[in-house]
N, C-alpha and C positions, 0 to 999 in steps of 0.2 A: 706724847710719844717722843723717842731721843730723836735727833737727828744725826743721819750719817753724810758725811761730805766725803770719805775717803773707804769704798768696801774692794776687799780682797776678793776676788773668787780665783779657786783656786781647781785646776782641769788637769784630769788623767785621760781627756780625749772622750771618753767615754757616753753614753746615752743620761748616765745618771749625772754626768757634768755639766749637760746641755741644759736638762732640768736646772739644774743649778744657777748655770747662765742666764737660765730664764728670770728667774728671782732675783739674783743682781742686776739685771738689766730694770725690770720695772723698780727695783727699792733706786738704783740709779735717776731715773726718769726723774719717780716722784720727790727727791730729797735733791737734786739738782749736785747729786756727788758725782767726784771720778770714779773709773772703775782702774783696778790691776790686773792683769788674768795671767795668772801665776800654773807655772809647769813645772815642776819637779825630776829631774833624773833622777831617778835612782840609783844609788852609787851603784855605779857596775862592779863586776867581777874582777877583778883583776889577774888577769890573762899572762901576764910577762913570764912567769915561769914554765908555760907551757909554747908548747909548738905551734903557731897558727900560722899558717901560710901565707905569705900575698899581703900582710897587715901587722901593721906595729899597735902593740897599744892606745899610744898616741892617737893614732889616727883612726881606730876603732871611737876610741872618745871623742873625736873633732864628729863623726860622719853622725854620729849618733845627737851629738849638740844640732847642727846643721839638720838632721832631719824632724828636732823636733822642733824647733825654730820653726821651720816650713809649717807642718804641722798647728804648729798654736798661731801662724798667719792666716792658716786658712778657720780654723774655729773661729777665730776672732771676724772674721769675715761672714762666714755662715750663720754667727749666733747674735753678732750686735750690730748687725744691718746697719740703719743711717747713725747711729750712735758712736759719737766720736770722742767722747771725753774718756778716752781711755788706752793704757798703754800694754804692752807686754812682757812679761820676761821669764826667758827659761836659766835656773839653776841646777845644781848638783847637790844632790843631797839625799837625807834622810829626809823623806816629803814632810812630814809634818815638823820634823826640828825647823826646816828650812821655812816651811810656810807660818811659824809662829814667830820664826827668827825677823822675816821679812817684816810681819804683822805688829810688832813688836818697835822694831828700828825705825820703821816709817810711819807710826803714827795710826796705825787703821783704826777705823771705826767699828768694823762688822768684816767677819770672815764668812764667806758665802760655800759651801764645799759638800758636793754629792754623795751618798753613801749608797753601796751596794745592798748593804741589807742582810750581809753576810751573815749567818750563824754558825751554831756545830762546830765541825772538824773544817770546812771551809775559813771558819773566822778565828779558829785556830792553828792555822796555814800560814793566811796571808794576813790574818792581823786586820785592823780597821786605823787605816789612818784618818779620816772622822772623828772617830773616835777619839784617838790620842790627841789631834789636836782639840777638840771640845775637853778636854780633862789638862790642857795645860795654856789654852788660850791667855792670849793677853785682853783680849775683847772678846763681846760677844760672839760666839759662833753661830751660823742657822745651816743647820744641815736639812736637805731636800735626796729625797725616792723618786723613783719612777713613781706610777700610778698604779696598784695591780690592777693585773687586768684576769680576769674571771673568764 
């Protein structure tokens, strides 16, 4: 079996990312690699030509960096308990350009990253970033579901 010393996982916060976490936490364990736990903004909207009161662009973008920051400290806490080999970081971006882009420059071994399980007109909607990323990876990707439950 390969070994991994360097897996991405990559969190929308989400139930299906915890799963996720969970799977890079033990391939973590057992292969004695780091982890990354990678957060994506989504480019936001760009507001400047409209009216918003009380707030500039700017600082729409800072409040929103700032709060997912907070955010991927507290998952990082809740999901990889006494495990310590591992770091964090929120970007800006198109989530999957950015999480291949990361996966890519740094070297990874394995991209760890949850999927909803979207079909229909839902995965027609919102797209599957899963997806795209498993269809332009630089390494292997392992995508993880909830469990159904019946």
């Amino acid at each position: 079996m390969k070994s991994f010393q360097k897996i991405l996982i990559a969190t929308d916060f989400s139930d299906c990312s915890e799963e996720a976490c969970a799977y890079a936490l033990d391939l973590a364990r057992k292969f004695d690699a780091s982890l990354l736990v990678l957060h994506v903004i989504n480019e936001p909207v760009d507001l400047r030509g409209f009216y918003v009161p009380h707030i500039s662009f700017d600082q729409l973008e800072k409040e929103i960096a700032e709060g997912a920051a907070t955010m991927l400290e507290t998952f990082c806490k809740e999901n990889l308990q006494d495990f310590n080999r591992y770091s964090s970081l929120v970007v800006s971006g198109v989530p999957y350009e950015e999480i291949n882009r990361i996966a890519q420059e740094q070297s990874f071994d394995l991209v760890v990253i949850g999927t909803h399980g979207r079909s229909g007109l839902d995965h027609l909607i919102f797209g599957s970033t899963a997806e795209r990323v498993v269809r332009s990876a630089p390494c292997p990707v392992l995508t993880t579901r909830l469990p159904n439950v019946i």
